[in-house]
MARBA-3410 file (N, C-alpha, C, O; in Angstrom, 1 decimal):
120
-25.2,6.0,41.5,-23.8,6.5,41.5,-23.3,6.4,40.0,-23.4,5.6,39.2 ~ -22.7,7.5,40.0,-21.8,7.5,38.4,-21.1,6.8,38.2,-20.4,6.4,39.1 ~ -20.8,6.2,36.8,-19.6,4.9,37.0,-18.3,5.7,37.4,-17.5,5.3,38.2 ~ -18.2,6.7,36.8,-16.9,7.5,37.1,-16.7,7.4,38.7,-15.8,6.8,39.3 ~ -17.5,7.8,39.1,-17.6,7.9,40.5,-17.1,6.8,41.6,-16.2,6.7,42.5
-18.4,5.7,41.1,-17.5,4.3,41.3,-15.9,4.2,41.4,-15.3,4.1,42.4 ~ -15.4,4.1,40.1,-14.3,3.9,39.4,-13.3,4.6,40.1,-12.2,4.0,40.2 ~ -13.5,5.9,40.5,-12.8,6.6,41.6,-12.5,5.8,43.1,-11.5,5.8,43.7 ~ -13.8,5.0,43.4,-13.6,4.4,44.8,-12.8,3.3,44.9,-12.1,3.0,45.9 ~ -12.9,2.3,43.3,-11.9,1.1,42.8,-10.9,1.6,43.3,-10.5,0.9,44.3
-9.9,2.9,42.9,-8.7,3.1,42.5,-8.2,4.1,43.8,-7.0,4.5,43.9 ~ -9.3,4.6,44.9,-8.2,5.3,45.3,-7.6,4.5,46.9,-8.0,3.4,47.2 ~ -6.8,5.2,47.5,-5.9,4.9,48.3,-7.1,4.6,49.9,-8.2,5.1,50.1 ~ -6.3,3.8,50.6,-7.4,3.6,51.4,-7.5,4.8,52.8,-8.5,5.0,53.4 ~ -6.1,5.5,53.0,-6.3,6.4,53.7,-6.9,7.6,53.2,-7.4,8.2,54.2
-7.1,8.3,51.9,-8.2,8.8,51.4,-9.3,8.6,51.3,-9.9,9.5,50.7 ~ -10.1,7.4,51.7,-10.8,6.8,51.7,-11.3,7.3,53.3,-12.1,8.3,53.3 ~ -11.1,6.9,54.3,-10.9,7.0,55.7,-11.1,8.1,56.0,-11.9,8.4,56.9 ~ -10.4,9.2,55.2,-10.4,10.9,55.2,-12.2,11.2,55.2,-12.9,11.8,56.0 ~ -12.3,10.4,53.8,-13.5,11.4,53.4,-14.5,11.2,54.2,-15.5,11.8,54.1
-14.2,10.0,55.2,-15.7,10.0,56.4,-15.4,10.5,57.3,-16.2,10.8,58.1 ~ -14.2,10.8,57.3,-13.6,11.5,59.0,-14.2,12.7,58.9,-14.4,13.3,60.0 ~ -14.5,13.5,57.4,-15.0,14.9,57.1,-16.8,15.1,57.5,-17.6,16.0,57.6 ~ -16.8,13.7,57.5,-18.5,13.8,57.3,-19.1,14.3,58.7,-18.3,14.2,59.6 ~ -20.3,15.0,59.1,-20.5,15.6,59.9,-20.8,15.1,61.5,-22.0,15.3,61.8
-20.3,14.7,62.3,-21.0,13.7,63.3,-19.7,12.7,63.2,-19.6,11.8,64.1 ~ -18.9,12.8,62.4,-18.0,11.5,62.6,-17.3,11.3,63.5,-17.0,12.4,64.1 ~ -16.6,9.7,64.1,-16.3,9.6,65.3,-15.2,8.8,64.7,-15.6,7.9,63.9 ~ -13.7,8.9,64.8,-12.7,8.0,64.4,-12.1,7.3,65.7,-11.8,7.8,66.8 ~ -11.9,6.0,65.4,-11.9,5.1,66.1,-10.6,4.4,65.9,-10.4,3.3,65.3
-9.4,5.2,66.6,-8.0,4.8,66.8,-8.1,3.0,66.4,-8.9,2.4,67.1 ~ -7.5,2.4,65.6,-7.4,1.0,66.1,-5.9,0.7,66.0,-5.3,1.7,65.4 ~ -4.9,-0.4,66.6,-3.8,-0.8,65.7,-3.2,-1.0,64.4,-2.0,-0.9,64.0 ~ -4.6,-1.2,63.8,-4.5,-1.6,62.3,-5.0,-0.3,61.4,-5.2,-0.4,60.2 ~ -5.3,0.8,62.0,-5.6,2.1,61.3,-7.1,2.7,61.8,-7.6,2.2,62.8
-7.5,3.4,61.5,-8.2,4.2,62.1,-9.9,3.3,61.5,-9.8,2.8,60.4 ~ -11.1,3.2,62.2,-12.2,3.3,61.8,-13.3,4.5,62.2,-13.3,5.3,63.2 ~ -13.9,4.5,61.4,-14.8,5.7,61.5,-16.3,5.6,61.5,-16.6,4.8,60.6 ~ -17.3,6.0,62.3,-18.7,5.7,63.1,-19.3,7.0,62.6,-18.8,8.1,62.8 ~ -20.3,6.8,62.2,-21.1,7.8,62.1,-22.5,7.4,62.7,-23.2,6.5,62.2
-22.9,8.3,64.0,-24.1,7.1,64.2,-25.3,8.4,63.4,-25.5,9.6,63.4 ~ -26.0,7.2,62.9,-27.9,8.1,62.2,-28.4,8.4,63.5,-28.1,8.3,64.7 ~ -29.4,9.0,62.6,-30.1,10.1,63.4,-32.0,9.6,62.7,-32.9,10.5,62.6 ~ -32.1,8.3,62.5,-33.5,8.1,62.6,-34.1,6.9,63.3,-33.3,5.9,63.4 ~ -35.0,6.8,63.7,-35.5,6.2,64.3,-35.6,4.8,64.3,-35.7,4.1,65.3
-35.4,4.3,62.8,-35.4,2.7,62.7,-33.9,2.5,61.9,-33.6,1.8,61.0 ~ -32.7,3.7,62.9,-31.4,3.3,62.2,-30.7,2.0,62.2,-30.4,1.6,63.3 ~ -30.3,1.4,61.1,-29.5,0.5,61.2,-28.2,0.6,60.9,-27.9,1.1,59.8 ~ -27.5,0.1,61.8,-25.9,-0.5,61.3,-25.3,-0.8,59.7,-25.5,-1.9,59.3 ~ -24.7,-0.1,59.0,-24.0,-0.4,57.9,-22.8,-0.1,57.9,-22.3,1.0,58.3
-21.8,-1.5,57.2,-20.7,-1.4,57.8,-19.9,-1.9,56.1,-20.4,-2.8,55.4 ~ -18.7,-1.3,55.8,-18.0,-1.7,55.0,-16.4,-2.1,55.5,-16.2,-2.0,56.7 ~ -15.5,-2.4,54.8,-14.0,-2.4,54.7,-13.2,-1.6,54.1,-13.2,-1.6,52.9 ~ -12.4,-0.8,54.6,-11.7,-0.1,53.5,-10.3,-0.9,52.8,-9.8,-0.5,51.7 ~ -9.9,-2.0,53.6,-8.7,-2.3,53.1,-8.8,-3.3,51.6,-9.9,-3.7,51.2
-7.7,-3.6,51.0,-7.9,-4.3,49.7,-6.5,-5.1,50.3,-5.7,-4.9,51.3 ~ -6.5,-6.5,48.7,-5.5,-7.4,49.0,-5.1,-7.4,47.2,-5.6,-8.3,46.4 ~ -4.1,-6.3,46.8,-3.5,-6.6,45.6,-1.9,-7.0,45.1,-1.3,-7.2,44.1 ~ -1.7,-7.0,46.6,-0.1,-6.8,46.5,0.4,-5.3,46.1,0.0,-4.4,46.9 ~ 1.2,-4.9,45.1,2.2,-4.0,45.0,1.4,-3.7,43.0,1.4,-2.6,42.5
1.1,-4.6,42.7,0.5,-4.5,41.3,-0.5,-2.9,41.5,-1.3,-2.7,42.5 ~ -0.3,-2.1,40.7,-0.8,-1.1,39.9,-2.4,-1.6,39.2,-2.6,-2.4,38.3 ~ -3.3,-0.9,40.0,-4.9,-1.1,39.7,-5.1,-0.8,37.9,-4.5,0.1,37.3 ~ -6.0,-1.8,37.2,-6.0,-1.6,36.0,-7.9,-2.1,35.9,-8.4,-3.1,36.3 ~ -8.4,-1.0,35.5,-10.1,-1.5,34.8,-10.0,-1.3,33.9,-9.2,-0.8,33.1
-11.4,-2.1,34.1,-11.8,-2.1,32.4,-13.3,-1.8,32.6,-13.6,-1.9,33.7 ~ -14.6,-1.5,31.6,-15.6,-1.6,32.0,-16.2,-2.6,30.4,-15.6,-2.7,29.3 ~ -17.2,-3.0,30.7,-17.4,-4.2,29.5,-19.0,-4.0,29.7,-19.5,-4.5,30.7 ~ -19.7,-3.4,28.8,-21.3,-3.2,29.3,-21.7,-2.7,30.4,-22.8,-3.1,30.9 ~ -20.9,-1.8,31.1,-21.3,-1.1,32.3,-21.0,-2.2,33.5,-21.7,-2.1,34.5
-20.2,-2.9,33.5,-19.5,-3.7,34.4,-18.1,-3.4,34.7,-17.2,-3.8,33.9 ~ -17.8,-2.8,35.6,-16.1,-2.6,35.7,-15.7,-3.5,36.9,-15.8,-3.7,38.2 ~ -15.3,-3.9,36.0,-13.5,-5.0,36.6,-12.7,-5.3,36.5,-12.6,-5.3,35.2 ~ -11.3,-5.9,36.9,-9.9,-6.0,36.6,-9.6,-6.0,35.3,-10.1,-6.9,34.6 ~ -9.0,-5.5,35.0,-7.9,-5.2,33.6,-6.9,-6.9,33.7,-6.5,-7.6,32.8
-6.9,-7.0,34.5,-5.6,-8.2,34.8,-6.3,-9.2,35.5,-6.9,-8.9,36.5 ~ -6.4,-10.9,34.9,-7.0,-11.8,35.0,-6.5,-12.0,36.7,-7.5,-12.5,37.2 ~ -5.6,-12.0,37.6,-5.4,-12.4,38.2,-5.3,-11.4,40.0,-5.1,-11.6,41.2 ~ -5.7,-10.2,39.2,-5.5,-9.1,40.3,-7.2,-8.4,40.7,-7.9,-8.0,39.9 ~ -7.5,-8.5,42.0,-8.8,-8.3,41.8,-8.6,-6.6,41.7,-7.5,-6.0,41.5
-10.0,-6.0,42.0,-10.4,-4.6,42.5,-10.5,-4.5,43.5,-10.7,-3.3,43.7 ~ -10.4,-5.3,45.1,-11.3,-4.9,46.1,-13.1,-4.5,46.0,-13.6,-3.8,46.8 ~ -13.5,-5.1,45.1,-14.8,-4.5,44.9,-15.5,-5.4,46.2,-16.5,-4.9,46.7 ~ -15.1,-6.6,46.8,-15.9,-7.2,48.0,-16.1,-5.3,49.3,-17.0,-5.0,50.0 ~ -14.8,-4.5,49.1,-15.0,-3.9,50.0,-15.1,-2.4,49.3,-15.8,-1.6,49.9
-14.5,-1.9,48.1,-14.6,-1.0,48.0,-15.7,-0.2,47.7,-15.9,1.0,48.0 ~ -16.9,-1.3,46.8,-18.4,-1.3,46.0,-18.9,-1.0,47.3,-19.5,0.1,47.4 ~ -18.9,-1.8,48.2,-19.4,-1.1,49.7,-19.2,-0.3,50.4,-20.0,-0.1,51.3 ~ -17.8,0.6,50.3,-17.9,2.0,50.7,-17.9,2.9,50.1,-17.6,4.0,50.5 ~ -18.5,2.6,48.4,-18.7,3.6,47.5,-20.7,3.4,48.1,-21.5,4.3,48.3
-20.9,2.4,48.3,-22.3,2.3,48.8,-23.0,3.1,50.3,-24.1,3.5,50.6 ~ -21.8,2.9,51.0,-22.1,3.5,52.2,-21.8,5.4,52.3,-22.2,6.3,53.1 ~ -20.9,5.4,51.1,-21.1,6.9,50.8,-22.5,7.5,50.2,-23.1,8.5,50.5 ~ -22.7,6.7,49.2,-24.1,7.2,49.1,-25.4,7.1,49.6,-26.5,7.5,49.1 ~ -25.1,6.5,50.8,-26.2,6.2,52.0,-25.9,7.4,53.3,-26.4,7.6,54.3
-24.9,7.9,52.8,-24.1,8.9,54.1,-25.7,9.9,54.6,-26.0,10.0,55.8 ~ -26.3,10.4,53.7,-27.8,11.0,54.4,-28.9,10.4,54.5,-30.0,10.9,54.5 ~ -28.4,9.1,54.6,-30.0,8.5,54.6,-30.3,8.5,56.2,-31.3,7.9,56.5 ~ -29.8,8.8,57.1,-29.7,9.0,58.1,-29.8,7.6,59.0,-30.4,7.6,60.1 ~ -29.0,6.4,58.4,-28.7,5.3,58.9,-27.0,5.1,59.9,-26.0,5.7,59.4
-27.0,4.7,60.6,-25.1,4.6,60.9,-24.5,4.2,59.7,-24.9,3.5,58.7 ~ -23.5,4.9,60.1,-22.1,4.0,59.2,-20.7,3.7,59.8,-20.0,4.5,60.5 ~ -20.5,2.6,59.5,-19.0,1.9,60.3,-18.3,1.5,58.8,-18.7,0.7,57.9 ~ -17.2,2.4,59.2,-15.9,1.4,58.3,-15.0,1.6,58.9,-14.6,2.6,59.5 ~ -14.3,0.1,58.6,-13.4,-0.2,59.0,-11.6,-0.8,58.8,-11.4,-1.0,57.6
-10.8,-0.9,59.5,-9.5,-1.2,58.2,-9.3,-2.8,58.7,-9.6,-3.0,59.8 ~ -8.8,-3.8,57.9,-8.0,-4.6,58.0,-8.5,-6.1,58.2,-8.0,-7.1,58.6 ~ -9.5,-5.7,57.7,-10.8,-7.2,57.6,-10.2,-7.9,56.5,-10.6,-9.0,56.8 ~ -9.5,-8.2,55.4,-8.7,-8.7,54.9,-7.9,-9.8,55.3,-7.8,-10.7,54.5 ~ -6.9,-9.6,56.8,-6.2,-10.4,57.3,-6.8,-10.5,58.7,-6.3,-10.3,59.8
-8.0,-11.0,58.3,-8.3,-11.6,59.5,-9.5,-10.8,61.0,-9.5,-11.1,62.2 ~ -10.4,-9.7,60.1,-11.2,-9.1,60.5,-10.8,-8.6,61.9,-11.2,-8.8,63.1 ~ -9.5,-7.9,61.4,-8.6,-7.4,62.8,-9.6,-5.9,63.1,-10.2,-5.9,64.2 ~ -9.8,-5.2,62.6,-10.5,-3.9,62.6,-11.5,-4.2,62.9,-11.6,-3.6,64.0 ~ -12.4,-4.8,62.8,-13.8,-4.8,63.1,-14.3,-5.8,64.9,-15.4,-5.9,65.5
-12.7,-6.2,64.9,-12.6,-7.2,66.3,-12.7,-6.4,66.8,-13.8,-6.0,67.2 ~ -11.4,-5.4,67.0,-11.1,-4.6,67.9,-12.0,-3.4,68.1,-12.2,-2.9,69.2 ~ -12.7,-3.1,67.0,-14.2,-2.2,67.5,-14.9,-2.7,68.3,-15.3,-2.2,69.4 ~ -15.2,-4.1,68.0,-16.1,-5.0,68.7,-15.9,-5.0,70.0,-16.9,-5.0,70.8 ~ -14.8,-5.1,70.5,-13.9,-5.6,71.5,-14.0,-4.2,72.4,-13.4,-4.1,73.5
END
């Protein structure tokens, strides 16, 4: 993946995020309380389950990178990226044809509410 590309996944919105799997071919969105998750099941034989988060925890603070030797991360000592979840749905995008599932989901942040209620 391009860092640009990356860097795109850092910064954008999480319902844009959610969009771009809902477009993917086979996808199944999965009403929850806490926002929509989206299922893509593979189509090979030894598919496995891969699963990210779309939601982040920055407050109201405006996203700032930086990259430092091909490492991008917060601009602001105290504000993260979401990179626990967003590196993983920039990862599960580029696994989108490997012909494995994919699950993402919203609201694992406060308390893995999204991924309950799939479960559930």
């Amino acid at each position: 993946m391009k860092r640009s590309e990356l860097k795109r996944f850092m910064c954008m919105k999480e319902g844009d995020i959610v969009n771009m799997f809902k477009n993917l071919k086979g996808s199944i969105t999965l009403p929850t309380p806490h926002g929509d998750a989206v299922y893509i099941k593979g189509n090979r034989e030894d598919a496995v389950l891969l699963v990210s988060h779309t939601d982040t925890v920055w407050g109201d603070e405006k996203i700032k990178l930086k990259v430092d030797h091909g490492v991008v991360s917060s601009a602001k000592k105290d504000i993260g990226i979401g990179a626990d979840d967003r590196a993983g749905v920039a990862a599960l995008w580029e696994l989108r044809d490997s012909g494995h599932s994919l699950l993402i989901v919203p609201e694992e942040e406060t308390g893995c509410k999204g991924s309950g209620y799939v479960a559930d």
